[in-house]
Phi, psi and omega in degrees: 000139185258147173285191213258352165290314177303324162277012159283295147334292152310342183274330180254025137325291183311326188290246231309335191287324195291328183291337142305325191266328164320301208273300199280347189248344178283343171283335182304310182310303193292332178251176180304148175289157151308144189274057144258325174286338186276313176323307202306314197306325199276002163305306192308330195279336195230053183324147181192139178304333176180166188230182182295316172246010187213139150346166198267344205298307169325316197308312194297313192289309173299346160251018153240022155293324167310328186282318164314286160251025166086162181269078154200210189230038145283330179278324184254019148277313192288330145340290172272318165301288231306305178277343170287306155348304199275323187280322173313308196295336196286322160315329195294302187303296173310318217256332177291315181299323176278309203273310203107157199287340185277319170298293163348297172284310157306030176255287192279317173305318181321302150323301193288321195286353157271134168309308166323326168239350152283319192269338175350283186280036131311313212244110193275110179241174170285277181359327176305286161324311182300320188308305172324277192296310171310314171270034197211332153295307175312299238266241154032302224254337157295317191320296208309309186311298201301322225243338171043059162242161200235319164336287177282009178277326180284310156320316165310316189291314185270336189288262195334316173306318176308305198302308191293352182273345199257334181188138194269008146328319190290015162289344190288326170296295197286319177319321174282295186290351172277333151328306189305292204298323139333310184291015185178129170324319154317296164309308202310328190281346199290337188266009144255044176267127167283303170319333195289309199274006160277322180322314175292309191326270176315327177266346175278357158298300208295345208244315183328321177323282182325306188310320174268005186251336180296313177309322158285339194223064157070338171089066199267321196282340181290345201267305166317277177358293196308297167311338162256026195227359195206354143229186173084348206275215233204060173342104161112265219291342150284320172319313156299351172287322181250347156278330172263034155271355176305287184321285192314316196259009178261324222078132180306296205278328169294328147312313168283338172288310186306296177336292182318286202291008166243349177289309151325302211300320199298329188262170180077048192038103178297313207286333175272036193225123186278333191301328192256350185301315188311305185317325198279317186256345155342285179330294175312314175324297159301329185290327194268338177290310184274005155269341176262335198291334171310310213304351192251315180320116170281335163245088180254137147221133180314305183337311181323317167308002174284010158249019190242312190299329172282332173300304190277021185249007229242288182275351183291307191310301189287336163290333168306321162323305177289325166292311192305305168325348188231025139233176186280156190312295167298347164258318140349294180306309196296305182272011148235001162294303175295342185280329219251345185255339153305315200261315181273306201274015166275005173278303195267345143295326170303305191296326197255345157272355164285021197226300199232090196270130186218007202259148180260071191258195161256133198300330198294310210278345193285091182312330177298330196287340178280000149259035149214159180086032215241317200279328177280334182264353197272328234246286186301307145343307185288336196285317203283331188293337218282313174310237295247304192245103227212131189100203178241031174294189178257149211240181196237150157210125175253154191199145183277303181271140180298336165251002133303296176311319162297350182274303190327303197304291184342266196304357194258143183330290190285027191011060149344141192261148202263137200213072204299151169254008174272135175049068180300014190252328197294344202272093181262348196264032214203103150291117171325279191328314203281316182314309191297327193290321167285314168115174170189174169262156193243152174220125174220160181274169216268346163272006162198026176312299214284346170279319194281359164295313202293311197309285180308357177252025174243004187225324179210154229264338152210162197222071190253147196292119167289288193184163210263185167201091183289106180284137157257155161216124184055099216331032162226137178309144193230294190245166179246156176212179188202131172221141221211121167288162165213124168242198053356000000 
């Protein structure tokens, strides 16, 4: 029976969950989706076994919030806070299973006091899902260890299967726990558990599909990965892009707290201890895998590190825990003033100039802009499809980026299917022919019309300028857009 600190705890859990879904999904609402998430959406719109660069899962998940509540963005907010929920929660479960209910919850407040998994869940990403299904596999695969029960290894076994349908990172799991089961004589028997390797079983059942649709198509999404996560980079200069990007998507001083407690954790035999061994190396795996894979990597982002961090924030709850009864009320005030005013309020300045812009930024460097204007130009869009394309066939859109097109698709009444000309592997949901046979609108910033003209006057016989389409926010132009009919 839990005592009455422990249901205490436990309330303010529930408390830090409603205060994530309070705060973050009414800003989700008030600004525009990001066009990476408008992207996922038009995946969603073409269910597929796997996609040019990624696993199927967002798609799958974002349309089935959509059947639910419809193709808008009541659905892929409640969408996305929904799996920030569940990966909070999973965290919970661990950190309550190891620790206790007190560690848990500074576990998740901690999680919340970062950009990364508070300003996060704004953004329906593949990652939103992967986070979900890795830490629910983690949760899962402690029970099974602490507990020698064979259930929950299979649960682990479908939680690693989902993750791995959602990103082929989550491979970073079994890799990390079979190191924990190595690493001691004692561990070393759990890996004559037969259940353990049906477990695996079932989740490489669950991933074979992808594997085989990758296999019909050239092997395009493994193919991709590998080049940009393994060749093309800047020796030396991503690497540093992504470790001292650790501060920034943690916040400094909460990066440095965390550093401190695993930098604890390292002494006295680690190894023998299964609870920080497990913590440690969940942590360690991802960081050293995207971190050596940056020095090769033509694209590193510090974010990757969002399957490393709910571990080590596992144990920062339970060192605080321990710590905490022996300071004072004014060092308390002081070491949670700083995580929260390093991480929320250069946050919540960001967050209050994406609404009510007062920061003395430059429109090219302003990053808030990409969750806006979106709805306006999707809006203003739709009157040219209705003029041009008149009837209920399905209508077109060219773009050199794909993530214009997904804002385009998204925000436009008739959600024009998208038809990119940068990574033409991407159009899997697009016929040529019926796109030359219908005509389609090509939409570019104004500065890279004249190459997207020559591309669109190579698919049609003629590319005449419709209109200029000026975005505003709070009444001053922020963005430009230029649109050009295309025919036969």
């Amino acid at each position: 029976m839990a005592t009455e600190p422990e249901r205490t705890y436990t309330r303010g859990f529930y408390a830090l969950l409603a205060g994530q879904v309070l705060i973050w999904l009414t800003l989700g609402l008030v600004l525009d989706l990001h066009p990476d998430e408008a992207d996922h959406w038009v995946w969603s719109r073409y269910l597929s076994w796997g996609y040019y660069e990624h696993p199927p899962m967002v798609a799958w998940v974002i349309r089935f919030f959509c059947t639910i509540l419809g193709n808008n963005q009541w659905a892929m907010e409640i969408g996305s806070q929904t799996l920030t929920l569940l990966t909070l929660t999973m965290v919970f479960r661990l950190a309550r299973r190891q620790f206790g209910a007190p560690a848990a919850f500074w576990a998740v407040l901690l999680l919340l006091a970062a950009p990364l998994y508070s300003a996060g869940s704004l953004i329906f990403v593949i990652d939103t899902p992967l986070l979900f299904f890795y830490c629910w596999a983690a949760q899962e695969f402690w029970t099974a260890f602490q507990q020698k029960r064979n259930g929950p290894l299979y649960r682990a076994g479908l939680a690693l299967g989902l993750a791995l349908l959602s990103k082929f990172s989550a491979i970073l799991f079994p890799a990390a726990a079979f190191v924990f089961l190595l690493s001691s004589r004692e561990r070393r028997a759990f890996l004559r558990n037969p259940h353990l390797w049906a477990a695996l079983l079932l989740a490489l059942g669950l991933f074979m599909p992808f594997l085989v649709w990758n296999a019909g198509h050239h092997w395009i999404s493994l193919s991709s990965q590998l080049e940009k996560g393994l060749s093309g980079g800047r020796p030396g200069l991503q690497a540093l892009t992504f470790w001292f990007g650790q501060p920034l998507v943690l916040g400094p001083v909460l990066f440095g707290v965390m550093v401190l407690a695993l930098s604890r954790a390292f002494r006295s035999g680690w190894l023998r201890d299964d609870r920080r061994s497990y913590l440690l190396l969940l942590t360690a795996v991802p960081l050293l895998v995207f971190g050596l894979a940056a020095f090769k990597g033509k694209y590193t982002d510090p974010t990757w590190s969002d399957l490393a961090w709910p571990f080590a924030a596992v144990w920062t709850g339970h060192w605080l825990t321990e710590r905490l009864p022996g300071w004072t009320r004014r060092r308390k005030w002081v070491a949670g003033s700083l995580i929260f005013l390093t991480g929320w309020l250069p946050l919540g300045l960001v967050a209050a100039h994406a609404v009510f812009p007062f920061l003395p930024v430059n429109l090219e460097q302003d990053r808030t802009l990409e969750l806006a204007g979106w709805r306006q130009l999707g809006q203003s869009l739709g009157r040219e499809y209705d003029r041009f394309f008149p009837g209920p066939e399905p209508v077109y859109v060219l773009t050199d980026e794909y993530q214009l097109a997904g804002a385009v698709s998204f925000y436009t009444p008739r959600h024009p299917w998208p038809y990119t000309f940068a990574k033409t592997q991407r159009n899997i949901w697009t016929s040529l022919p019926e796109l030359r046979r219908r005509g389609a609108l090509l939409v570019c910033r104004p500065g890279d019309c004249r190459a997207d003209r020559e591309k669109a006057g190579a698919l049609f016989s003629a590319v005449e300028k419709i209109k200029e389409v000026p975005v505003t926010r709070r009444g001053k132009v922020v963005k430009i857009f230029e649109v050009y009919f295309c025919r036969n």
